[in-house]
C-alpha positions in Angstrom: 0.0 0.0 0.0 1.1 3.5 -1.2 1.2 6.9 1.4 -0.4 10.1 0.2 3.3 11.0 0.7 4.7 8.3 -1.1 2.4 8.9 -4.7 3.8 12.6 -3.9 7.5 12.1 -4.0 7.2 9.2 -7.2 5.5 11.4 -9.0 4.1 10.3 -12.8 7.3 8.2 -13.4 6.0 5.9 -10.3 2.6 5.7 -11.4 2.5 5.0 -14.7 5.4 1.8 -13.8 3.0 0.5 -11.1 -0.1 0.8 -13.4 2.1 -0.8 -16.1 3.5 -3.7 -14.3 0.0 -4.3 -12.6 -1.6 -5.1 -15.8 0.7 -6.4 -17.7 2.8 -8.8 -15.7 1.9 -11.8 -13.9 3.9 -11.9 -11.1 2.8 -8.0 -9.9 -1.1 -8.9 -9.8 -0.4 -7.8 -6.0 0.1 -4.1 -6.5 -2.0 -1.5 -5.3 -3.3 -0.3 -8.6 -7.4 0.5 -8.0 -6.6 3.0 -4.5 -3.3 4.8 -5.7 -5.9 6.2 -8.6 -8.1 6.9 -6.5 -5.7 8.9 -4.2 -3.9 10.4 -7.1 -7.2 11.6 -8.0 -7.5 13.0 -4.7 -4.6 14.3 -3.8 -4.9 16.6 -7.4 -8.3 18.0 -6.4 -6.7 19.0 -3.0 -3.6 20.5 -4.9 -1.3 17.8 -2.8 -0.1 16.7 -6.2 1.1 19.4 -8.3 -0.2 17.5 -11.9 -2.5 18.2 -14.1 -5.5 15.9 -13.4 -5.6 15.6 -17.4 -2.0 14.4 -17.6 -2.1 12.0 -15.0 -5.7 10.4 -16.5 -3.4 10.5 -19.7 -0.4 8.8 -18.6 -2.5 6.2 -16.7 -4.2 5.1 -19.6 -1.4 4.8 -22.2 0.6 2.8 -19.4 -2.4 0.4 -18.8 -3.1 -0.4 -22.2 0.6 -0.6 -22.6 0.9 -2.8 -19.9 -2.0 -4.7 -21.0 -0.9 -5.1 -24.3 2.8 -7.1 -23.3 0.8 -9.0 -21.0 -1.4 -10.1 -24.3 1.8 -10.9 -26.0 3.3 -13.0 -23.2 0.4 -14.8 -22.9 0.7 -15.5 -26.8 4.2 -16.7 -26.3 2.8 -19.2 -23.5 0.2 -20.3 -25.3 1.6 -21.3 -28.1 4.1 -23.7 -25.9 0.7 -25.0 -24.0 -1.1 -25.7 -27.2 1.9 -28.4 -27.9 2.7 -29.5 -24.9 1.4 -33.2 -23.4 -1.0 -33.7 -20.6 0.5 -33.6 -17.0 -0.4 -33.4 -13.2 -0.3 -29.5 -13.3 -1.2 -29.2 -16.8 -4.3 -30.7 -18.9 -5.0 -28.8 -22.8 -8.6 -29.2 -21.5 -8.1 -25.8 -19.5 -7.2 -23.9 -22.5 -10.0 -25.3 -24.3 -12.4 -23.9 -21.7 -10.3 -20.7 -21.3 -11.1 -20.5 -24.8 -14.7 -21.5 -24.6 -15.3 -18.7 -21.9 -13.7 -15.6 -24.0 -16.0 -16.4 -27.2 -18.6 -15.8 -24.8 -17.6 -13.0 -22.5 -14.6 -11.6 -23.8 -15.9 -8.4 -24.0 -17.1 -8.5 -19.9 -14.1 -10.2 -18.7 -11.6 -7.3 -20.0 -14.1 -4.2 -19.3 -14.7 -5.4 -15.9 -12.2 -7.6 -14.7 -9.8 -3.6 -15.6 -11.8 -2.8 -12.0 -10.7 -5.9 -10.4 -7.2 -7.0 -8.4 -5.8 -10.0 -9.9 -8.2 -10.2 -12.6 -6.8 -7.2 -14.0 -3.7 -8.4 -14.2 -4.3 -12.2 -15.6 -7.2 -11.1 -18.1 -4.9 -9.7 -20.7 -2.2 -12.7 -20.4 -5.4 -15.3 -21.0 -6.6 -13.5 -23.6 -3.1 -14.2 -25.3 -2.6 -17.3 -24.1 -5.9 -18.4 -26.5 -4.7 -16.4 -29.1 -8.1 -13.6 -29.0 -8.6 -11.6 -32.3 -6.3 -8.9 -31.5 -8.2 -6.0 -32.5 -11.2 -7.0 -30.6 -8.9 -7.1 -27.5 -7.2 -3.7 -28.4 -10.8 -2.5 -28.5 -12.0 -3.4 -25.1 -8.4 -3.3 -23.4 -8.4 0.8 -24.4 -12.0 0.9 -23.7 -11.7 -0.7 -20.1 -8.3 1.3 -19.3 -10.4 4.8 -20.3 -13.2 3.7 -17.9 -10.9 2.5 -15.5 -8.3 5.7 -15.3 -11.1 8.0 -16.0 -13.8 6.8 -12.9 -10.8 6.5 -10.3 -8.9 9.3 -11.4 -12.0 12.0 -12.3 -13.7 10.8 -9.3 -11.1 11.1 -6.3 -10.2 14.7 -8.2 -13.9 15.9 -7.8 -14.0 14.6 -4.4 -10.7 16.3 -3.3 -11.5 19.3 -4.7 -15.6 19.4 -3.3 -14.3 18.2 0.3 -10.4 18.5 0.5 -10.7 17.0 4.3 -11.3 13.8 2.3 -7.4 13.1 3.1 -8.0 12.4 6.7 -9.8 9.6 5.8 -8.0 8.4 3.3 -6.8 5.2 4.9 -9.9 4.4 5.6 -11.2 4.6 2.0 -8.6 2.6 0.9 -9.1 -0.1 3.6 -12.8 0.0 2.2 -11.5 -0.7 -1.5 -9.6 -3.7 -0.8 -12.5 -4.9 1.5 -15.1 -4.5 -1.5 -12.8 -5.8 -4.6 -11.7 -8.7 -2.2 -15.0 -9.7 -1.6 -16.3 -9.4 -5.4 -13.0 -11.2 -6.0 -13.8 -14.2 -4.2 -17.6 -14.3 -4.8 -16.7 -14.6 -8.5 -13.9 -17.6 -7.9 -16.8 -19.9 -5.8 -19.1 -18.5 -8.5 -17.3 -19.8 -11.6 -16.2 -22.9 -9.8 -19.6 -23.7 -8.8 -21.1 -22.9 -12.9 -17.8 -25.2 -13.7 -19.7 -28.3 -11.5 -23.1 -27.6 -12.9 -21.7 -27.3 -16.6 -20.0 -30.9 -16.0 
């Protein structure tokens, strides 16, 4: 978890690598990407953060589709080793063959939404590489859901810090509130899907 103080002193440059990394690679799917918006759209409206509230909405989006967009073409590079590879304890093709199944379907939902999600954020893009999604559909929803995403977080701390600027002595609080609600929506969706899995079989 980042300090008011902390998005201060990183600036942009810190930003835009966290929201990068966060979407985009699989091992950073625990950074703090949802809040530090939120604050950095907070700590603008109170003047806290000497940026333009435009610039920062702007370099959040180009690094999230950016990040995004490597994670699609890792996921690519995986999945053309999975497609050839044999059948093993921690491997069967039968996942990618669902994995497939379930982006036909709700391609579209899984990358708009999931951009509001921890850990889904991060693994959507890499899945939808890994089964080898038209890539022009996902470039379509992947700028689409980083526009919603930077612009909601972002727009909405700004107008709040600039409406109630005491908003900062809560802020730990808020953010404690975010991980509570994305951690529950989280794991309702894992025991959901797992439970559709039993009912499809």
């Amino acid at each position: 978890m980042f300090s008011s103080q902390e998005i201060i002193k990183g600036g942009l440059i810190l930003i835009a690598i966290i929201v990068f990394a966060e979407n985009g690679l699989f091992f950073c799917f625990f950074l703090p990407g949802d809040y530090m918006l939120f604050s950095a759209g907070i700590l603008c409206g109170t003047g806290d953060f000497q940026v333009s509230v435009l610039t920062l909405t702007a370099m959040v989006i180009a690094a999230a589709i950016a990040g995004a967009t490597f994670g699609y073409y890792s996921g690519s590079l995986i999945g053309n080793r999975l497609l050839n590879a044999k059948d093993s304890f921690f491997f069967k093709r039968e996942f990618i063959i669902k994995t497939r199944y379930y982006y036909i379907k709700y391609a579209g939902n899984t990358l708009l939404i999931g951009r509001f999600l921890p850990i889904v954020r991060t693994f959507a893009p890499i899945l939808a590489g890994v089964i080898n999604m038209d890539f022009k559909k996902f470039m379509i929803y992947n700028s689409l859901g980083a526009v919603l995403w930077a612009g909601l977080l972002i727009i909405g701390g700004y107008y709040l810090g600039v409406k109630f600027p005491q908003i900062l002595n809560y802020l730990e609080y808020i953010i404690f509130a975010f991980i509570a609600i994305t951690s529950i929506i989280v794991i309702k969706g894992f025991f959901s899907a797992k439970k559709n899995d039993k009912e499809s079989n």
